[in-house]
Structures are given as C-alpha cells and as structure tokens.
C-alpha positions in Angstrom: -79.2 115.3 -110.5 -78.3 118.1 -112.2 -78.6 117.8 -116.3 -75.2 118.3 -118.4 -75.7 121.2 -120.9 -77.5 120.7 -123.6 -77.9 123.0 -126.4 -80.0 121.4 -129.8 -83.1 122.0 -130.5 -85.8 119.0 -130.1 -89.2 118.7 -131.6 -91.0 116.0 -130.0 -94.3 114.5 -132.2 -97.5 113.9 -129.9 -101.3 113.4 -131.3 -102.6 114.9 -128.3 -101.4 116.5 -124.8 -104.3 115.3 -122.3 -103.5 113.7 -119.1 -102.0 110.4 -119.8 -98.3 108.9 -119.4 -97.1 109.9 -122.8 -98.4 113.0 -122.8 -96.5 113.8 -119.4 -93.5 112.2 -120.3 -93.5 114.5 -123.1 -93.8 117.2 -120.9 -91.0 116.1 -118.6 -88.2 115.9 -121.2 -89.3 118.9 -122.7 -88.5 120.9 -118.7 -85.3 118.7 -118.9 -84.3 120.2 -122.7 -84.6 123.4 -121.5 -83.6 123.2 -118.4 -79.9 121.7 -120.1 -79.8 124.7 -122.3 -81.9 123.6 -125.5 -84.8 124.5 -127.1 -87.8 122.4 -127.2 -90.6 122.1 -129.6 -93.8 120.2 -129.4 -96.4 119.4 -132.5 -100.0 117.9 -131.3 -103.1 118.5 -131.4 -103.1 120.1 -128.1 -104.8 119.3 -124.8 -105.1 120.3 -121.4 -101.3 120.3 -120.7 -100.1 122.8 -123.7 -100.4 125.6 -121.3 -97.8 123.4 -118.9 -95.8 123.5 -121.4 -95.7 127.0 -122.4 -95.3 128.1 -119.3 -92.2 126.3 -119.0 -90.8 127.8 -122.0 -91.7 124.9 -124.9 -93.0 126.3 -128.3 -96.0 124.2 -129.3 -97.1 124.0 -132.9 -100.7 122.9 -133.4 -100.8 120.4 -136.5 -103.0 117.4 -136.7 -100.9 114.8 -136.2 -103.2 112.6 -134.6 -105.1 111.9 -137.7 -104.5 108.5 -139.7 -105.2 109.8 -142.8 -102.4 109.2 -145.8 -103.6 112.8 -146.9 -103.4 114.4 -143.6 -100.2 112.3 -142.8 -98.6 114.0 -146.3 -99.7 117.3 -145.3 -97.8 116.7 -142.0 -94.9 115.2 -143.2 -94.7 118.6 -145.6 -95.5 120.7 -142.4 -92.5 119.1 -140.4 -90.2 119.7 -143.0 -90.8 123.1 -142.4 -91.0 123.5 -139.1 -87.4 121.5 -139.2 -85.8 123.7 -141.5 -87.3 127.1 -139.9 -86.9 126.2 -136.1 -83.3 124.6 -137.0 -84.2 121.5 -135.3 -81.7 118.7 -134.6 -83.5 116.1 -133.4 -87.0 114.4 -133.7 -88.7 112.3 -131.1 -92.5 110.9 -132.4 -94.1 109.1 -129.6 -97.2 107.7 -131.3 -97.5 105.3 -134.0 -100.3 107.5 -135.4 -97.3 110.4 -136.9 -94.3 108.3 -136.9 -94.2 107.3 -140.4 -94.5 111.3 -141.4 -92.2 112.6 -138.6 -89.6 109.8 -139.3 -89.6 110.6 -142.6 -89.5 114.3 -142.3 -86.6 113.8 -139.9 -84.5 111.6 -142.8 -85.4 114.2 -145.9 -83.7 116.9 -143.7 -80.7 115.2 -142.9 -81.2 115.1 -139.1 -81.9 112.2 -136.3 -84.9 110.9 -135.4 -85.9 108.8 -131.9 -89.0 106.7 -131.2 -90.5 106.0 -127.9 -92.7 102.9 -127.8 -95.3 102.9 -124.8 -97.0 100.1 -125.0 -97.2 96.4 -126.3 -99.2 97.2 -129.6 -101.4 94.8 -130.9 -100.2 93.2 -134.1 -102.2 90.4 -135.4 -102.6 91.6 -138.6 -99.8 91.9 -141.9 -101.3 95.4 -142.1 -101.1 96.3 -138.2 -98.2 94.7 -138.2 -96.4 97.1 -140.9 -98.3 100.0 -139.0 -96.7 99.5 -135.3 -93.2 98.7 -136.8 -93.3 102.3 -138.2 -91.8 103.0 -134.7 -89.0 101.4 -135.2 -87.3 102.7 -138.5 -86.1 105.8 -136.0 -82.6 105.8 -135.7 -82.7 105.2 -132.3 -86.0 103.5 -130.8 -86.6 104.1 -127.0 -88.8 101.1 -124.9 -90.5 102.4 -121.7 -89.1 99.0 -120.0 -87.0 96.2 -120.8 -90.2 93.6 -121.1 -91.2 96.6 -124.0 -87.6 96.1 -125.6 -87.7 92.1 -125.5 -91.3 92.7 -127.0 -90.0 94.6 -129.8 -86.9 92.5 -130.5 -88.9 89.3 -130.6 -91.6 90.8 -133.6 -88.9 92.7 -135.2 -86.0 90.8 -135.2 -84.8 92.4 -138.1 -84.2 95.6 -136.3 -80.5 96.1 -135.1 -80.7 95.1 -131.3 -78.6 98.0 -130.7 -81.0 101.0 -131.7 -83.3 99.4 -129.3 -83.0 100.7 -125.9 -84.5 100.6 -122.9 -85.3 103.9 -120.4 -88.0 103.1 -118.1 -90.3 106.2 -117.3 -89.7 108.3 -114.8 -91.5 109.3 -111.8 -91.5 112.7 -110.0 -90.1 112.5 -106.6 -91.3 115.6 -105.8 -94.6 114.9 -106.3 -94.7 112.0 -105.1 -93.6 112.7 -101.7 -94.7 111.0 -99.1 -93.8 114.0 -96.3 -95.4 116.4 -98.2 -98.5 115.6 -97.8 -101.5 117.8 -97.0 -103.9 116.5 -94.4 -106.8 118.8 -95.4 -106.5 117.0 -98.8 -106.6 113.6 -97.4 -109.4 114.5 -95.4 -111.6 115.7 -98.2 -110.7 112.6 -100.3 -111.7 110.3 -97.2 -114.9 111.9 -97.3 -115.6 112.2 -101.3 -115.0 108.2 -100.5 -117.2 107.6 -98.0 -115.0 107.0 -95.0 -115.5 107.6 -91.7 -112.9 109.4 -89.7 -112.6 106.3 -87.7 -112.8 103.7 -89.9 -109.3 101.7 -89.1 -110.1 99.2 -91.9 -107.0 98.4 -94.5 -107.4 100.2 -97.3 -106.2 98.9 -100.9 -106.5 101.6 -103.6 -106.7 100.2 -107.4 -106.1 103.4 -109.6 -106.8 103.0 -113.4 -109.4 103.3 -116.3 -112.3 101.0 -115.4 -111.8 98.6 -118.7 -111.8 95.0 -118.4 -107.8 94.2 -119.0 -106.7 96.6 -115.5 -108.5 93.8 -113.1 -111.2 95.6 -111.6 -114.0 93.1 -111.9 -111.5 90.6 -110.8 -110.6 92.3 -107.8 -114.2 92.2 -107.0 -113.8 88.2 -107.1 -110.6 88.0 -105.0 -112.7 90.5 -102.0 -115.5 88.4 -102.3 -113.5 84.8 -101.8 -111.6 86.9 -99.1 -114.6 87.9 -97.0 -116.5 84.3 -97.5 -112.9 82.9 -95.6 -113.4 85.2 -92.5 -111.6 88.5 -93.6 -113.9 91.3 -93.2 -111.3 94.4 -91.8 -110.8 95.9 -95.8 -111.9 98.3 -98.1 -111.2 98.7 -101.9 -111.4 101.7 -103.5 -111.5 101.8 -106.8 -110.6 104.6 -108.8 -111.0 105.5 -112.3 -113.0 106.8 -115.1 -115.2 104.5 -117.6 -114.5 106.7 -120.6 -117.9 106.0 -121.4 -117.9 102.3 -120.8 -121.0 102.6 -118.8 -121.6 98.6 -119.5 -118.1 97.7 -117.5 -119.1 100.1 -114.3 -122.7 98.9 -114.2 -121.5 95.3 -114.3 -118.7 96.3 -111.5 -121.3 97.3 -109.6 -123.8 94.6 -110.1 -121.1 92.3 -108.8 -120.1 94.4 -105.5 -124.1 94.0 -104.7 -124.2 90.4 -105.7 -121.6 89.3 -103.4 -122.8 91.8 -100.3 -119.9 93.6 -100.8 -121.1 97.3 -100.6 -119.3 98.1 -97.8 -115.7 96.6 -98.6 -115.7 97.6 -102.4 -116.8 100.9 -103.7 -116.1 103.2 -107.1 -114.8 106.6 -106.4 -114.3 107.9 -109.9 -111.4 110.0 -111.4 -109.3 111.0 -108.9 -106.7 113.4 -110.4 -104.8 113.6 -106.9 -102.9 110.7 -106.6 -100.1 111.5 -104.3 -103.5 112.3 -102.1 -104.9 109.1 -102.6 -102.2 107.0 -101.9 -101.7 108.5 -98.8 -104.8 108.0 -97.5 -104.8 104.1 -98.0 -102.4 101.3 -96.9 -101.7 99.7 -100.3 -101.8 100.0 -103.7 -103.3 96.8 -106.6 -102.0 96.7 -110.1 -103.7 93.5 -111.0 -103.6 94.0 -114.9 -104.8 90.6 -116.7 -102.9 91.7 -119.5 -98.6 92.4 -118.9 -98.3 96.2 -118.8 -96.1 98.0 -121.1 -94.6 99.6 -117.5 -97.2 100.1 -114.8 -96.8 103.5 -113.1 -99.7 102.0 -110.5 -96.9 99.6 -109.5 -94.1 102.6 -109.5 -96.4 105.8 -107.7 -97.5 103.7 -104.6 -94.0 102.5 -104.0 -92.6 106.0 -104.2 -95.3 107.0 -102.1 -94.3 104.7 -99.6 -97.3 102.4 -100.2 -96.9 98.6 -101.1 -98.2 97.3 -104.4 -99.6 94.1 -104.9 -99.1 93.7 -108.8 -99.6 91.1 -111.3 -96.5 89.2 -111.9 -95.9 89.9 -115.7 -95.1 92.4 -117.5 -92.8 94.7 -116.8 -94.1 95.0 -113.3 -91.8 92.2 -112.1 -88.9 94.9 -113.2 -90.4 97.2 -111.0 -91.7 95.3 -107.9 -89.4 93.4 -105.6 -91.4 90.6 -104.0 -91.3 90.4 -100.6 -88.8 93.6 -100.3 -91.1 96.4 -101.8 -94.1 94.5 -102.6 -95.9 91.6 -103.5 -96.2 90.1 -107.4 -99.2 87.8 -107.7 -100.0 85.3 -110.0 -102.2 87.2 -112.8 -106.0 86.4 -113.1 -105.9 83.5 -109.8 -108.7 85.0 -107.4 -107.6 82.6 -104.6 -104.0 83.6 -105.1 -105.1 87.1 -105.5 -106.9 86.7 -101.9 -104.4 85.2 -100.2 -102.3 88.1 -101.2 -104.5 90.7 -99.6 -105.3 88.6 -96.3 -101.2 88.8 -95.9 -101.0 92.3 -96.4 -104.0 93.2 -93.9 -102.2 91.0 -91.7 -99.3 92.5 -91.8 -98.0 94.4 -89.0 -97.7 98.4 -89.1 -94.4 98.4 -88.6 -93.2 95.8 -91.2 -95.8 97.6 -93.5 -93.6 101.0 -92.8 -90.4 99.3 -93.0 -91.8 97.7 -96.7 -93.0 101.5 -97.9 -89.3 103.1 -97.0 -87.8 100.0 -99.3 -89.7 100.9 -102.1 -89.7 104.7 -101.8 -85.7 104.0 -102.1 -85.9 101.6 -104.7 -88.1 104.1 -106.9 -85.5 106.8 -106.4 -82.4 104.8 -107.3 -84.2 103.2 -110.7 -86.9 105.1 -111.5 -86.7 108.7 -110.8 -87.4 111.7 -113.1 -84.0 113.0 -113.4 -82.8 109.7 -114.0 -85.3 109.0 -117.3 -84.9 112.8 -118.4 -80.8 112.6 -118.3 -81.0 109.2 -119.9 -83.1 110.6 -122.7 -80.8 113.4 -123.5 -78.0 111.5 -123.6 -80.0 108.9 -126.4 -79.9 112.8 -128.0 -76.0 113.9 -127.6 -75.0 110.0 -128.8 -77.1 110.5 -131.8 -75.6 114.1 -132.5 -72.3 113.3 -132.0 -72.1 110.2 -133.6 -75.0 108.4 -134.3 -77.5 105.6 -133.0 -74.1 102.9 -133.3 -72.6 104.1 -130.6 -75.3 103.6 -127.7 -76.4 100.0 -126.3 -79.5 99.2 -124.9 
C-alpha cells in the first residue's frame, strides 16, 4: 500500500526512544510522514533508536519530556510552543501520559491539532491518577492501540465524546516478519545460544516478554509441570526476556523449573533482540498474560511469522487471535486449561500445524499490517486538518 501525499508537518511527543512498542511505532509513522511528503519531528529524551530516525530523515529535538515535574513540564510546554511556531508544525501527536498535559496544551495555545495515542490500560485507582491518565484524552482526537483499549477508555471517561476516540491497532512489519526470509545461519546460532541440539525434534513453545509476574512466566512453569506429570514429555519452553533487574522473579522462575524436574523442558534464554529468528526456530508462540493486554504484539509476530499462538483469552488478544483458525485463546491463569492447550498443539499434526501458520500469516496482513496502521494514522491527520476531530468515527 502505497501512502496518499501528505504534506504537514508532525511533531510527535515521546519520553524516550529505546526499544519498546511505542517507541517503534513512533518510528514507523514518522517513515510513513515522510515517506507521503511531510515533515516529521520528534521531541524525547532520546534512546537507542534516534539514529533510526535520523537516518530516515526525522528531525529529533532533545527536551526532557519524560520528566514529571510541574517545573520541567512548564519549561516544556514553553519549549513546544516554540518549536511549533519555528518548525511550522501542523499537528501534535504525544504518546505518553508523562508530556501530554504540556504538548496538548502547547498544541491548543498555537492554534493547531493535537492527537493522543493510548498504549496501554493505565492504572487509575486513584482521584489523582485518575486526573493524570485522562490527560490523554483532552487531544482532539485520541488514538486506542485496540478496540478493548477504546472500550477501556470510553467506560472511565464517559464524558469524552465517543467520536474522538478511535481505534487503530498497531501495526506489524511484514517485511520483517517474514517467514521466507529467513536466515538459517541465524537460526542455528540461536538454537545453540538455547541449548538445543541439532536433533532435538521436541515441540518448541517460545514465550517472549519481560520476565514480570503479570506476562505468565511462572505460570507457564505450572501448566509444563501438570503437563509432564500426565505423560507429555516431547516439549521445550523457551522463555525469553529480560528481568530489568527483577532478579527476585528469575531466581524464583528458576527455583520452580528445578522444583518440578523440569530443567530440561523449561529453560531462560534472556533478551533476544531477533525475534523473527526466534520464532522461526520454534513451533509455537505463548502470550499467557494474567492481566488483558492493551494489544499483545506476542500474539500478532508469531502469527505473522507463521507460528501459532496460544494466548490468554482477554484482552485485546481475542481481536487478534482466531481460535481454532489461527490459534488457540485460553482461559487466563487455569494451569490445567493452560496444559491441555499445549498437549493439543504438540499433538497436532505438521501439516495442520502449517496449514494453521499460513491462516494467521494472512490474517495479520489483512488487519494488522504496517501500511495499514501508518495510512490509518495519517488519515486521523488530514481529517483533523481539513476539518477537524467531528468528522472521523472510531
């Protein structure tokens, strides 16, 4: 898909740009801006993707926006006044809560529009917190990464106008995550990083995500161990995933892989920053969040890779996986469920298994695509340009 011209110029509002979801959807539509025509502009902090970005022609403008301080948050609400009035900017797009109220309301003293993309389901059981999240809405138009994220926002805000809420899931990158262009040599080295023999014709079920309690890790561990005690013993689960210094979690992770003699079926494998890599050297994917996910790209990547997901079914990953089609939604937090799950899909036979993969590889491309989310996001710009945030329907 080819984007329709596109010539304003959009500053987009990010604390940081390290590796994470936001900060490469960020990067995304900022190819897609320029790529139409326009000019795009980032303000962060900065991070190991600013040079991505620069390279692809964006202007990034280091200011501190990640800082919560009413001080710091004046001082950037006066720097993006400038920036809007020297740069000529037509649009603003904030994607944290942390500069929204200061990027908002640089956006409204200089006459211009101003988008909001909420990522995640924030917590909000607080007046104070409460206040603080719904900054994120008083953009003229508000953007929810799923349609679970938009019902979420509609059902603590129902004051805001249901109309400048709208939904654009996030978009994955085809090309990347290709599952013919893959590079055997890669594979290979992963296989060994992970301990695998060459030969080992075991499934393998790959759970990618930060080792924290809420992403299911230690509750995987429960579902292999009821799975082996039953007579299943032809699996491995990799688990993937930095700590970010919760040292406790992974030394309890571990504790419990030696408890239940599962050394050999379980294993941690660290950050892995090749996905496409790793998905293609295992059969399946698990996304068994205990908490709904905002979206669940480890429910999305795997199907695009043509690997099966067996996800938890709430969230938004039940608007991402089809059960039985392109995957397999399991009840959240049941560890019999959970293992009954996984002794289906190691039973299942290669060629349904393949047939499964090319289901979800096409459903990823016709809802969930790159070009797809970046088109849709511009065109949340032109509606806004042309005539404002009444015209567009989530």
């Amino acid at each position: 898909m080819s984007p329709s011209p596109f010539t304003a110029c959009v500053l987009q509002v990010v604390p940081e740009l390290d590796t994470g979801g936001v900060e490469q959807t960020v990067v995304d539509v900022s190819e897609a801006i320029i790529s139409a025509g326009g000019r795009s502009i980032v303000a962060t902090r900065g991070g190991r993707l600013e040079k991505r970005l620069e390279r692809g022609g964006a202007q990034v403008i280091h200011l501190p926006v990640h800082s919560k301080s009413p001080l710091v948050q004046w001082q950037n609400y006066q720097a993006l006044r400038k920036i809007i009035r020297t740069e000529h900017v037509n649009i603003v797009h904030v994607r944290s809560r942390a500069p929204a109220m200061a990027a908002i309301g640089a956006a409204r003293a200089e006459g211009i529009r101003s988008v909001a993309t909420y990522h995640g389901i924030y917590n909000a059981k607080s007046a104070l917190k409460r206040w603080y999240n719904s900054q994120m809405t008083r953009a003229d138009m508000t953007i929810a990464n799923s349609d679970f994220t938009r019902a979420h926002i509609l059902q603590t805000y129902p004051d805001v106008p249901s109309e400048r809420i709208i939904s654009i899931p996030r978009g994955v990158d085809l090309k990347r995550f290709d599952p013919e262009a893959f590079d055997v040599r890669k594979i290979m080295e992963l296989e060994e990083a992970w301990g695998l023999p060459e030969k080992d014709q075991r499934i393998r079920f790959l759970l990618a995500a930060r080792l924290t309690r809420w992403k299911g890790q230690a509750f995987i561990i429960e579902a292999a161990h009821l799975l082996k005690t039953q007579g299943t013993d032809n699996f491995v689960i990799l688990l993937a995933g930095d700590d970010q210094g919760r040292c406790d979690y992974t030394q309890g992770l571990q504790a419990s892989i030696e408890t239940y003699g599962l050394g050999d079926h379980v294993r941690l494998v660290g950050h892995c920053a090749d996905m496409p890599s790793a998905y293609s050297a295992c059969h399946f994917a698990l996304a068994p969040s205990l908490d709904p996910e905002a979206f669940g790209r480890t429910a999305v990547e795997p199907q695009a890779m043509q690997r099966p997901p067996l996800a938890a079914a709430h969230g938004a990953t039940v608007e991402t996986v089809l059960p039985g089609d392109t995957g397999w939604l399991v009840t959240a937090g049941d560890a019999q469920k959970w293992a009954d799950a996984l002794k289906e899909a190691i039973d299942m036979p290669e060629k349904a298994r393949f047939a499964m993969g090319q289901r979800g590889r096409e459903h990823v491309k016709a809802l969930f695509g790159l070009p797809l989310m970046c088109e849709r996001t511009l065109d949340v710009y032109r509606a806004l340009l042309i005539s404002g945030a009444r015209q567009i329907r989530g």
